[in-house]
N, C-alpha and C positions, 0 to 999 in steps of 0.2 A: 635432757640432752644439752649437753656445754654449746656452746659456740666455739666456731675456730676463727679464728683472729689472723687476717692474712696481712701481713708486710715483707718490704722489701728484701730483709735480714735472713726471715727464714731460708735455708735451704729446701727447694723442692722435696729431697728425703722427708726433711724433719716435716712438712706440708701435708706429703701424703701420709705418714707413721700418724699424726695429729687427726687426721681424716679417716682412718681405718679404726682407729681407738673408736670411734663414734661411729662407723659406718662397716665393719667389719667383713663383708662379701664383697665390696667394693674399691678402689684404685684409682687414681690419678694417673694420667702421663699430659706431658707436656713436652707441645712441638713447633716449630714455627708454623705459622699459616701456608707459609708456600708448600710446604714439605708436607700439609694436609691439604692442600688443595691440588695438590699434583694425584698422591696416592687417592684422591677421589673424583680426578678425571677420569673417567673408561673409555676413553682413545687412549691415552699416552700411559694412566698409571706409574707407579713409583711406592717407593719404601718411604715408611715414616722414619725417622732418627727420630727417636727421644730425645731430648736436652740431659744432659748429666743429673743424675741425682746431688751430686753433692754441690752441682752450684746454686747462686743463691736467685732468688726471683729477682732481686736486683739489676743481677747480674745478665737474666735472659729475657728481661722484659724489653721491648721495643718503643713503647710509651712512655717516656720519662718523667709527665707530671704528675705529681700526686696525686692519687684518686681518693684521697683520705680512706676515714678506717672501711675497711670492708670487713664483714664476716660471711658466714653461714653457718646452715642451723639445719637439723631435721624437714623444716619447711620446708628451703629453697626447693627449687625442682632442679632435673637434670639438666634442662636447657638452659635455664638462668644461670648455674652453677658456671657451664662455657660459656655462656656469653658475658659472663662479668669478668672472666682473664680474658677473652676476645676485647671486650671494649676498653677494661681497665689497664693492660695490661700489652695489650697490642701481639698477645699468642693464645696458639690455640691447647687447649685443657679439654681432653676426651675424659669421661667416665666409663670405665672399665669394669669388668667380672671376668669369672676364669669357671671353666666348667672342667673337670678333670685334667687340671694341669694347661690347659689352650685359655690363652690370654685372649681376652675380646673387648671392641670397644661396644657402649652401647649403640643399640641400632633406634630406629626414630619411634617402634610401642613402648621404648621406658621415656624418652624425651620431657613427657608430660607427666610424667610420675614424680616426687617428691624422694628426697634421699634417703628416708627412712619407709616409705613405701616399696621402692624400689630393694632395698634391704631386707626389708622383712620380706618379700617373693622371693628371693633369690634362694635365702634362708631355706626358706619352707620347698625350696624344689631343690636343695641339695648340694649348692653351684658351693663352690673351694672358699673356704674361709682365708682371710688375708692373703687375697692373689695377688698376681704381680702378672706385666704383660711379659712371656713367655719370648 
């Protein structure tokens, strides 16, 4: 399993296209923190906006210094995977699946799964190959 090589450059599209080549049941979306921290107050609630696919992480990152190279890999897990654009990054990066067309993000029994663990279950229980949040 390759590694994906994350920098400023890429466009989120090309980020996620690069991530599903390797993780293929699976999705990125990318959001501000407030815009996920609201849509997961249950007082008040709220819609996530996604950030545009075609801009670039550069572009939406809130952290401005270099976090030198980062990658990931089949290891990572699903929590590390957000908390590296959370800390690196200064936004928030949900990992995603889609069960007959319904976009979902992970809920906290994949959290500790690995991205090729969590891949290969999805796999074997059916869920939409190269989803996208709906």
């Amino acid at each position: 399993m390759a590694e994906i090589h994350i920098t400023g450059q890429k466009t989120l599209k090309r980020l996620n296209a690069e991530f599903q080549e390797n993780f293929p049941y699976l999705f990125l979306s990318f959001c501000t923190v407030e815009d996920w921290e609201k849509a997961n107050n249950t007082e008040e609630g709220g819609e996530i906006y996604p950030f545009d696919e075609n801009m670039r992480l550069s572009e939406v990152r809130v952290k401005k210094e270099s976090p030198g190279d980062i990658s990931i890999h089949g290891r990572t897990l699903v929590k590390n995977l957000e908390k590296i654009f959370l800390d690196n990054f200064g936004i928030c990066c949900q990992v995603g699946m889609s069960w007959k067309g319904n976009g979902m993000y992970t809920g906290e029994g994949y959290k500790k799964l690995s991205l090729t663990q969590l891949n290969r279950e999805l796999e074997s229980k059916g869920y939409d190959k190269k989803p996208k949040l709906q």
